[in-house]
VOKEPA-310744 format. One line per field, with one value per residue (C-alpha): residue number from 1; residue in one letter; x, y, z negated. Coordinates in steps of 0.05 Angstrom, whole numbers, always signed. Last residue first. Layout:
# residues N
seq (NUM | ...)
type (A | ...)
c1 (X | ...)
c2 (Y | ...)
c3 (Z | ...)
//
This chain:
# residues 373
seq (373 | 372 | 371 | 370 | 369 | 368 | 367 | 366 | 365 | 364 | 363 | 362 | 361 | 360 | 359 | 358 | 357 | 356 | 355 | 354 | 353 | 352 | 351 | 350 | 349 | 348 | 347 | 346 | 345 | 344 | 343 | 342 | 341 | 340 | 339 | 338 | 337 | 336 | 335 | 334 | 333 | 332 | 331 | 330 | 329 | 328 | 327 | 326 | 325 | 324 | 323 | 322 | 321 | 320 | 319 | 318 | 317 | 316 | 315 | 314 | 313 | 312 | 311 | 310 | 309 | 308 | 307 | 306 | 305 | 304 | 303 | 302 | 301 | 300 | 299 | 298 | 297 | 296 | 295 | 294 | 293 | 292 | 291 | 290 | 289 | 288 | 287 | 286 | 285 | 284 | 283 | 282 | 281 | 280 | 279 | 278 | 277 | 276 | 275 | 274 | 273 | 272 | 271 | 270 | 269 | 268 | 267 | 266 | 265 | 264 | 263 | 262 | 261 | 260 | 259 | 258 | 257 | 256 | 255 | 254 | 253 | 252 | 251 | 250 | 249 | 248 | 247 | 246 | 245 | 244 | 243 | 242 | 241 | 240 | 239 | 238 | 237 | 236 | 235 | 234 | 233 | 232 | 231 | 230 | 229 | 228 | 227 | 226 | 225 | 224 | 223 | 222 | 221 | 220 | 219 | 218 | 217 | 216 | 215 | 214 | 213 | 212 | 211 | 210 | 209 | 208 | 207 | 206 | 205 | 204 | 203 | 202 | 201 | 200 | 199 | 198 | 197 | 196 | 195 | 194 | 193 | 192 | 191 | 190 | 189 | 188 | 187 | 186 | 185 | 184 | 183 | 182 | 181 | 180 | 179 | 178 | 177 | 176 | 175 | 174 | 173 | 172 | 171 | 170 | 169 | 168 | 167 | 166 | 165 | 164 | 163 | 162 | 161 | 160 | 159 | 158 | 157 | 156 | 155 | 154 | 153 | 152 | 151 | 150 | 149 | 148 | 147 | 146 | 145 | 144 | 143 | 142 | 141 | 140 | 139 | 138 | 137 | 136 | 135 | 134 | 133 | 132 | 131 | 130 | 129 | 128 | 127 | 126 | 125 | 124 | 123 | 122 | 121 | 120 | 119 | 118 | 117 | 116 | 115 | 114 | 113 | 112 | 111 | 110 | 109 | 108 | 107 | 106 | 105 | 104 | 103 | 102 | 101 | 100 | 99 | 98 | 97 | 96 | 95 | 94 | 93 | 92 | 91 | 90 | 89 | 88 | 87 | 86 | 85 | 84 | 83 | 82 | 81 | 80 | 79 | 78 | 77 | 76 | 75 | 74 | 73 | 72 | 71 | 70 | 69 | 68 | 67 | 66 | 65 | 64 | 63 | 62 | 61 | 60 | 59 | 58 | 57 | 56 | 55 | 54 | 53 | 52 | 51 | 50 | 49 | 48 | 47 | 46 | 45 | 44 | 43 | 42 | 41 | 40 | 39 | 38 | 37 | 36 | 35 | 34 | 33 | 32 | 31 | 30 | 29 | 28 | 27 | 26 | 25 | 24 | 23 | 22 | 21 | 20 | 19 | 18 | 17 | 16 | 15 | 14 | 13 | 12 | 11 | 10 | 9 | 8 | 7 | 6 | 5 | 4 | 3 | 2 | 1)
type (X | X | X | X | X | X | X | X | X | X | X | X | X | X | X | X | X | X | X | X | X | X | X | X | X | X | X | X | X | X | X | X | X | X | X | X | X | X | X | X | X | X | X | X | X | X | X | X | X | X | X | X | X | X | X | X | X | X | X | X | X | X | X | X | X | X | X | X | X | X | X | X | X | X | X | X | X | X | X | X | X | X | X | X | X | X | X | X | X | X | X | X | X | X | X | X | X | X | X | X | X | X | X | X | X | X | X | X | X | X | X | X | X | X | X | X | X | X | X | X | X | X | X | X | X | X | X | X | X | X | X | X | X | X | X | X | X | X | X | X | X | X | X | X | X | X | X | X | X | X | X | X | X | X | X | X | X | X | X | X | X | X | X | X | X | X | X | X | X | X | X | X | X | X | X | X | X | X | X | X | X | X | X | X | X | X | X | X | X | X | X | X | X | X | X | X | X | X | X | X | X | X | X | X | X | X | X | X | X | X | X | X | X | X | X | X | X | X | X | X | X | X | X | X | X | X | X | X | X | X | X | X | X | X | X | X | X | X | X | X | X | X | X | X | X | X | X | X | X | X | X | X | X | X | X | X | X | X | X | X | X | X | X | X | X | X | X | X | X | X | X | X | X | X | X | X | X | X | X | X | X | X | X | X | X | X | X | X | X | X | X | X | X | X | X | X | X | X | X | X | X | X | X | X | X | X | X | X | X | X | X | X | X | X | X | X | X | X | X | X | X | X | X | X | X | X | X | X | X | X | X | X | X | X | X | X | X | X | X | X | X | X | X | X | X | X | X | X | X | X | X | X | X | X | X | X | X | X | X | X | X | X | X | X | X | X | X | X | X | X | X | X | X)
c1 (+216 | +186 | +217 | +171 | +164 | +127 | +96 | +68 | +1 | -5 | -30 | -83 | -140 | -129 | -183 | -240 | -286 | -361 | -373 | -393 | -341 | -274 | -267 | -314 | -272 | -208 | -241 | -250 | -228 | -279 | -279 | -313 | -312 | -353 | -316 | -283 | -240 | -201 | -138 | -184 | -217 | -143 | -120 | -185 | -183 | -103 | -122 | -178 | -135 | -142 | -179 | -133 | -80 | -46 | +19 | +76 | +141 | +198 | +162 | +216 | +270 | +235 | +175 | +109 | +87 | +112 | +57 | -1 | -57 | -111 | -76 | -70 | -150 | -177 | -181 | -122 | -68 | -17 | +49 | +99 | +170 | +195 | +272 | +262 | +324 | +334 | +269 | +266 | +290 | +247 | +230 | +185 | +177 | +184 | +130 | +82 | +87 | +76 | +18 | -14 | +1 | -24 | -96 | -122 | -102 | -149 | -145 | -75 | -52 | -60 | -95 | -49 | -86 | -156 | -147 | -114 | -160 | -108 | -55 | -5 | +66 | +124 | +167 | +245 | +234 | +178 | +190 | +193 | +124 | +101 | +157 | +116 | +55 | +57 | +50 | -15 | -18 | -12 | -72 | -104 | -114 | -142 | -207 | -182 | -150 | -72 | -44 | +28 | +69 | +124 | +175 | +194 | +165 | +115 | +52 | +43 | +65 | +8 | -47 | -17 | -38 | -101 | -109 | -93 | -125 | -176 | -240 | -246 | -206 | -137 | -80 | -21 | +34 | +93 | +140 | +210 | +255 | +314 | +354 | +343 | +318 | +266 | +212 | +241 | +261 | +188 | +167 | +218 | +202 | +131 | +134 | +173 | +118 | +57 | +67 | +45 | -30 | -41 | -71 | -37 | +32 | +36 | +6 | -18 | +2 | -42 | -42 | -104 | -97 | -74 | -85 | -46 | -62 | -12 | -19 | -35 | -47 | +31 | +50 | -6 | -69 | -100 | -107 | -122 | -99 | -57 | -66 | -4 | +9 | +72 | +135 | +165 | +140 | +181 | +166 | +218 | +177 | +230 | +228 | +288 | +290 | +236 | +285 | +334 | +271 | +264 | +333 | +331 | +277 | +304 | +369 | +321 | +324 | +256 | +248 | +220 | +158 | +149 | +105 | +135 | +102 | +118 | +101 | +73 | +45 | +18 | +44 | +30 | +87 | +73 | +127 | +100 | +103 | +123 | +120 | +37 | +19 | -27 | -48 | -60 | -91 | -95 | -41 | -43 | -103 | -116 | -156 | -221 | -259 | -215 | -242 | -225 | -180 | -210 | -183 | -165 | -146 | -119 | -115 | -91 | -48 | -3 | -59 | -49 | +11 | +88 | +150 | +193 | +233 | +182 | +122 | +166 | +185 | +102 | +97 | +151 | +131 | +60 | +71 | +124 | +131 | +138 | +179 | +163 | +192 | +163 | +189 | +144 | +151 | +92 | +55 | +38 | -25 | +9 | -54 | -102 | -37 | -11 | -85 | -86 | -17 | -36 | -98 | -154 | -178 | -244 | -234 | -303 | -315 | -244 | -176 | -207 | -184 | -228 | -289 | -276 | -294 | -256 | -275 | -254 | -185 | -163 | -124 | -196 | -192 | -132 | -164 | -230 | -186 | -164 | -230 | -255 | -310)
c2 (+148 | +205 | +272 | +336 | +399 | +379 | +323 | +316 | +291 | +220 | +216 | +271 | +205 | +203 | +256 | +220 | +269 | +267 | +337 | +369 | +312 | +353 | +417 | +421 | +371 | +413 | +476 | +537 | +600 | +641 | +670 | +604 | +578 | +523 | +476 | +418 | +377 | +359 | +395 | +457 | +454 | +444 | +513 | +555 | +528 | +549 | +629 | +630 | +615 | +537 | +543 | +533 | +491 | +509 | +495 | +467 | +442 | +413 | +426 | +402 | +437 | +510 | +496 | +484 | +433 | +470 | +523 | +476 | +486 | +534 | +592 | +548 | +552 | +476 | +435 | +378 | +345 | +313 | +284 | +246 | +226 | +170 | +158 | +114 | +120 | +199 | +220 | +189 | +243 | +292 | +314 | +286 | +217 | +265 | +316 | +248 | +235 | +304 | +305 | +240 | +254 | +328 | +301 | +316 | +390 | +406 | +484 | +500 | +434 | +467 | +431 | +376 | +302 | +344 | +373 | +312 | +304 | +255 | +233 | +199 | +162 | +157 | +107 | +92 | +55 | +8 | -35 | +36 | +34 | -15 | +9 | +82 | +59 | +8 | +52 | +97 | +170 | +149 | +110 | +175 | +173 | +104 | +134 | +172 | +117 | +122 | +103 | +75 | +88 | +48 | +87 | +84 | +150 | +154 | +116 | +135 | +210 | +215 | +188 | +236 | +290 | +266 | +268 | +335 | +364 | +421 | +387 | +414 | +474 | +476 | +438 | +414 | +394 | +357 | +335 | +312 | +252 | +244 | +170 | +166 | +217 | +215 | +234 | +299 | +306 | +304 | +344 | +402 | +390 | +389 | +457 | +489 | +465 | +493 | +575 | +547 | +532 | +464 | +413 | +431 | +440 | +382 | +332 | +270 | +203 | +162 | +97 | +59 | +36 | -38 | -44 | -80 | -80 | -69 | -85 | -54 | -83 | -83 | -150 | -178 | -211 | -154 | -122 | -45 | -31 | +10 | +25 | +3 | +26 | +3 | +10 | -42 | -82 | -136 | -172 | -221 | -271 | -307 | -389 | -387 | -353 | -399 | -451 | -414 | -395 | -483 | -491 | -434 | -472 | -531 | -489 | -467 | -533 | -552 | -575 | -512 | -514 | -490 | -444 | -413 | -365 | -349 | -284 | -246 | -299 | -335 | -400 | -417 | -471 | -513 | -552 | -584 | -652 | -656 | -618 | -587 | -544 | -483 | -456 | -392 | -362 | -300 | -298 | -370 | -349 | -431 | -441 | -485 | -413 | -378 | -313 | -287 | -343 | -382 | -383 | -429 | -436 | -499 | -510 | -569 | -594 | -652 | -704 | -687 | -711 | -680 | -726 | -674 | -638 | -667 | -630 | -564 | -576 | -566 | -509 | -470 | -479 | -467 | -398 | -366 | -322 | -246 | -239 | -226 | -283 | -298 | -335 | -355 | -398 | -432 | -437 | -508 | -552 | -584 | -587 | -527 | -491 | -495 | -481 | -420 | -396 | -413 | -365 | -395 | -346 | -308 | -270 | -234 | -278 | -258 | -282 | -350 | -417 | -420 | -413 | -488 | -515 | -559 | -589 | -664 | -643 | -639 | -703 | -723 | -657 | -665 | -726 | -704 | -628 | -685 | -717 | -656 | -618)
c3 (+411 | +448 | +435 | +423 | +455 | +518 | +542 | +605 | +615 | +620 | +541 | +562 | +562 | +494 | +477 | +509 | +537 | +510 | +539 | +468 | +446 | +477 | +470 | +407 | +367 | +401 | +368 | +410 | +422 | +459 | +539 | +571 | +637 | +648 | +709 | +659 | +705 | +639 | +663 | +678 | +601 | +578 | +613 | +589 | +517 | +514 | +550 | +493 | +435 | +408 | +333 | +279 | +249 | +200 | +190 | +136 | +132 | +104 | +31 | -18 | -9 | -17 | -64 | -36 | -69 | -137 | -118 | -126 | -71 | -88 | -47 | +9 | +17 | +27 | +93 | +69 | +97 | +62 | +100 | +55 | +68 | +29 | +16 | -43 | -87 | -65 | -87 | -152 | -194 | -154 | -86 | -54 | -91 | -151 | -125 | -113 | -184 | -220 | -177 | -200 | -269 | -268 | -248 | -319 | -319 | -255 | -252 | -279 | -247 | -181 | -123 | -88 | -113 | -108 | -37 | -5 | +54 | +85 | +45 | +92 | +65 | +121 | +105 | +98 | +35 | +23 | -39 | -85 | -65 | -111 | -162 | -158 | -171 | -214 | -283 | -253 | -229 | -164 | -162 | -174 | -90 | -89 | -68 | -18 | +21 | +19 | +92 | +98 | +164 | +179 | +234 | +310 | +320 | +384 | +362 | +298 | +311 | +354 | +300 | +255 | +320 | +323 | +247 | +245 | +314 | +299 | +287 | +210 | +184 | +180 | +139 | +156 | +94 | +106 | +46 | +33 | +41 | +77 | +68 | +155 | +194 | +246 | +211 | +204 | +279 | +292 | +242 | +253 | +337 | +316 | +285 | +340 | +389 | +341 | +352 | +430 | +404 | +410 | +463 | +524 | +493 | +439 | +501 | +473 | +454 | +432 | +417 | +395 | +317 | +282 | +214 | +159 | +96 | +42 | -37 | -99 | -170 | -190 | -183 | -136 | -165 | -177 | -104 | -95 | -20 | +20 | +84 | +136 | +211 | +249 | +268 | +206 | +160 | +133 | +68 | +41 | +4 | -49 | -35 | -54 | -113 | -139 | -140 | -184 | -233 | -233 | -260 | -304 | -348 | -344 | -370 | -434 | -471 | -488 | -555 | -579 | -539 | -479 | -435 | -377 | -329 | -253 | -221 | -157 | -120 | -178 | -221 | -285 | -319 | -372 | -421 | -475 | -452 | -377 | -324 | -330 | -279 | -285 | -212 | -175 | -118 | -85 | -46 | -36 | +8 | +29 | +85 | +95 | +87 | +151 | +150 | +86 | +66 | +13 | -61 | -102 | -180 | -182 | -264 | -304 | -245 | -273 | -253 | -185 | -180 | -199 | -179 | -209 | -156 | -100 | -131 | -149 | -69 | -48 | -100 | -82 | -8 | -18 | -66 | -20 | -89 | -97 | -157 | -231 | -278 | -350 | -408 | -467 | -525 | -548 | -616 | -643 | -639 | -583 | -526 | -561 | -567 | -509 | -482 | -515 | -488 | -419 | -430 | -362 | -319 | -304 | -355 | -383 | -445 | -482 | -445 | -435 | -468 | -531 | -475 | -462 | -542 | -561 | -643 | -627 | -613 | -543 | -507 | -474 | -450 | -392 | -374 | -351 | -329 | -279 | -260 | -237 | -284)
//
């Protein structure tokens, strides 16, 4: 026990007891409100404030605004950064801070919390919410490659990573079938487009260029892209969804191996939530406010895939991909200084790791049927 939460008990009642001031005996945090009451033997008032928070500026003026020491701080809840351990994470920290009698303020990232008592006139209140606002994070992401994350001590439980990936840019014309340049000129063009939303669907069978050619569209369109993992798929079916990625308008959303989420709610009834939600960031009520454009892939029969995904006005596009045709597979395999001749379609996966052939190297051949950005 630090000197500080020394002091801070000596004011308790003789009868304290320490696991009084958790949540129930699996928190991890101290209750604010328990403690208020522990400290005043009254009930609180309580105001809260969600915004993302510059949490060591805030905190660093709230200390200058009121003269504040360490023996204000009931709580400094710390964390190290991950690879940085004599750093701060104020992202994932918090801290309960006494300013004056009856009058506690807990401070996260995400939100600010006010406990008072009566007594306290509310306009000390609103004097230290107009600080906060200016010390508002202002999140910019822009041209580049995102996953999202599960994180509790943000607002709504989910946060962005950051991730960077090797370019590549390949050739639409010698590695797909020629039926594929008109759909990457809609898809293209599509991503292009500002306040349009809507959704892309490829599917295919394994090893036949979908996440190659999501990987290509990363690194030629001048647009954010945000990766949903697989197993945070039925995220999207939860409360916070939707105003967590309400923050990132003007993206492009990617669902890869999105059988489950996009099979028909006639065969998985308990998943209709999650669907119901990405078919309104397609195309729904909430379309237009967020401007997101989604691109699912999956390897599953189309004929198991929901029917109101592929609506007219809300599906922009969609293609299979399948194996290259013979006279394609002969014309790449001559490109790549490959001398077997063969006389069967083939897979691009085949094509190129049986003979251990880096598929970015085609990135100087010329591009056809799409517009670099």
């Amino acid at each position: 026990m630090t000197e500080t939460q020394n002091e801070t008990t000596q004011n308790l009642p003789i009868s304290f007891s320490p696991i009084d001031f958790y949540g129930d005996a699996f928190e991890a945090e101290i209750h604010a409100e328990k403690l208020f009451i522990r400290l005043y033997n009254e009930f609180c008032y309580v105001y809260g404030i969600q915004l993302n928070l510059k949490v060591k500026d805030f905190i660093t003026n709230l200390n200058e605004k009121f003269n504040l020491t360490t023996q204000n701080y009931i709580l400094k809840y710390e964390a190290a950064k991950k690879n940085k351990p004599l750093e701060i994470n104020y992202l994932a920290s918090n801290y309960l801070i006494k300013i004056k009698e009856k009058f506690l303020i807990e401070v996260h990232n995400h939100k600010l919390m006010f406990m008072y008592g009566k007594e306290i006139d509310f306009e000390e209140i609103k004097e230290i919410v107009k600080l906060a606002k200016t010390y508002k994070e202002k999140k910019k992401h822009n041209r580049k490659f995102y996953m999202i994350s599960a994180n509790k001590h943000t607002e709504y439980g989910l946060d962005l990573q950051k991730f960077n990936i090797k370019k590549t840019s390949v050739s639409v014309d010698d590695n797909y079938n020629d039926d594929f340049k008109e759909i990457d000129n809609i898809i293209t063009g599509f991503l292009d487009t500002k306040s349009k939303n809507g959704l892309i669907l490829l599917h295919g069978k394994y090893g036949t260029g979908k996440t190659t050619y999501i990987r290509h569209l990363i690194s030629t369109v001048n647009k954010r892209f945000i990766f949903l993992p697989l197993n945070l798929m039925e995220a999207i079916s939860e409360p916070g969804f939707l105003p967590f990625i309400s923050n990132y308008k003007e993206s492009v959303l990617i669902l890869e191996d999105a059988e489950d989420l996009l099979i028909s709610r006639n065969a998985m009834p308990l998943r209709n939530n999650a669907l119901v939600n990405l078919l309104n960031i397609g195309d729904g009520l909430l379309s237009d406010a967020f401007s997101i454009k989604i691109i699912c892939t999956f390897n599953a029969d189309l004929k198991q895939i929901d029917k109101a995904i592929l609506r007219k006005g809300r599906l922009i596009t969609r293609y299979e991909f399948k194996e290259l045709e013979v006279e394609k597979v002969k014309s790449l395999r001559k490109k790549l200084n490959l001398e077997e001749s063969t006389e069967q379609n083939m897979t691009l996966a085949d094509i190129y790791n049986k003979e251990g052939v880096n598929f970015a190297e085609l990135a100087e051949s010329k591009s056809v049927g799409f517009r670099k950005i």
